[in-house]
C-alpha positions in Angstrom: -12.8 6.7 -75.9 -15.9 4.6 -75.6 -18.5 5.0 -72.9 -22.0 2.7 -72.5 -24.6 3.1 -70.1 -27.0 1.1 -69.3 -30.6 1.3 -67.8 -33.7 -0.6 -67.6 -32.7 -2.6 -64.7 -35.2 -3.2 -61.1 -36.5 -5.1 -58.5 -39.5 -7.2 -60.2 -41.5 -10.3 -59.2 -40.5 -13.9 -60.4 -42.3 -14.5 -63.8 -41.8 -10.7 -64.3 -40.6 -8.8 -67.1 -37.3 -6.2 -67.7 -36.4 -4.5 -70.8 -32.4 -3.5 -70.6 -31.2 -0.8 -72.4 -27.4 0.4 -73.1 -26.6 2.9 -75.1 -22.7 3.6 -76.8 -21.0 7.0 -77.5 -17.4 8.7 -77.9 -15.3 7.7 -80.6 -17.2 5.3 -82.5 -16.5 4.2 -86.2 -18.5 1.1 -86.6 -19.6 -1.5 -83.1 -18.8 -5.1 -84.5 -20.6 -7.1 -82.0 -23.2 -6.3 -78.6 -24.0 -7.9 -75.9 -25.0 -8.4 -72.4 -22.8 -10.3 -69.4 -24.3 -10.3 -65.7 -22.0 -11.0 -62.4 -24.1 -12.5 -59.3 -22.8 -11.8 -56.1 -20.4 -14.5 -54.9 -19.8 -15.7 -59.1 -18.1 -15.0 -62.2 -19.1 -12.9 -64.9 -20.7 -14.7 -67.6 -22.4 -14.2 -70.7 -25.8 -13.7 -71.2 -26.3 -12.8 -74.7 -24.8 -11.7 -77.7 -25.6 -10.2 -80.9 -23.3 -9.9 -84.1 -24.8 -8.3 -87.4 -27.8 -10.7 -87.6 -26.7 -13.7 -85.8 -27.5 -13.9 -82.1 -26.3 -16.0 -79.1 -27.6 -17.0 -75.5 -26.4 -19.1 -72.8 -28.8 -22.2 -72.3 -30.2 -21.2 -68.9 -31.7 -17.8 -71.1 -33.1 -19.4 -74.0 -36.6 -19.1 -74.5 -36.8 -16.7 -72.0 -34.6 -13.6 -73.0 -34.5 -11.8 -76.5 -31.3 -9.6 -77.6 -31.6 -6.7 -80.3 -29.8 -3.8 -81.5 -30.1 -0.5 -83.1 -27.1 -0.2 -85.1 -28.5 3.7 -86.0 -29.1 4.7 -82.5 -26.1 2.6 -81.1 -28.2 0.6 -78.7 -28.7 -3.0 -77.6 -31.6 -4.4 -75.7 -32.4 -7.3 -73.5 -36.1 -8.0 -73.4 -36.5 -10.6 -69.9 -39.4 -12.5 -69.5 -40.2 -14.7 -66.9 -38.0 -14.0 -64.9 -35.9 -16.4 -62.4 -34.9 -15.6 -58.4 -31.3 -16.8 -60.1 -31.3 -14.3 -63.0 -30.8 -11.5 -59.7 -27.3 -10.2 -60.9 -25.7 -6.8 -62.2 -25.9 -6.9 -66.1 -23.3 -5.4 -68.2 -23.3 -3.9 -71.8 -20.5 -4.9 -73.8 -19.3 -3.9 -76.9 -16.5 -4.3 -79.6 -15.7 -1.0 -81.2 -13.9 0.2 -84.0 -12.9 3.3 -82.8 -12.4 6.8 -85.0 -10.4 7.7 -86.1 -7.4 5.3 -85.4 -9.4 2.3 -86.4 -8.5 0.6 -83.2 -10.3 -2.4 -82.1 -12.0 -1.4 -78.1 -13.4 -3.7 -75.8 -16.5 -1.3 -73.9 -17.7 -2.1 -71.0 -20.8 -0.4 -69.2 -21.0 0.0 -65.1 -23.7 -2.7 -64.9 -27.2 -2.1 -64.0 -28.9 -4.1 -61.2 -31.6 -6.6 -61.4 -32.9 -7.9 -58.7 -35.7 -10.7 -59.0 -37.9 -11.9 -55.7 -39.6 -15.4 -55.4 
């Protein structure tokens, strides 16, 4: 139906930066809203950020930190990551809502998760 893949993750030094990529195929018609979700070892999943036409959201312990955008052309969402946190070490997933062609279902894509890893 719907595949995303994501790249951009690695091991990096606290303060560091990462730029996350993810990119969607298959069956697209339109992709309502992006975003990212990351699962630390030992937690839940949880949201990181998300973007929706214009309008973006990010959980509080991201703000100020991370940036979300999209390339609604290309398909493709980013998650810019600066200074970086020992506690932001997770596997981050794309996720996106899809309208899919050309049966105008609504999907709910998820990517395999790329690692990031973040050292003190």
């Amino acid at each position: 139906q719907v595949q995303l893949v994501e790249s951009g993750g690695g091991l990096v030094q606290a303060g560091g930066s990462l730029r996350l990529s993810c990119t969607a195929s298959g069956r697209i018609f339109v992709i309502n809203a992006m975003g990212w979700y990351r699962q630390a070892p030992g937690k839940q999943r949880e949201l990181v950020a998300t973007i929706t036409g214009g309008i973006t959201n990010y959980a509080d312990s991201v703000k100020g930190r991370f940036t979300i955008s999209r390339d609604n052309a290309k398909n493709m969402v980013y998650l810019q990551m600066n200074s970086l946190k020992p506690e932001d070490t997770a596997v981050y997933y794309c996720n996106a809502g899809v309208l899919t062609a050309p049966d105008l279902r609504l999907y709910d894509a998820w990517g395999r998760g790329t690692q990031v890893s973040v050292s003190s």
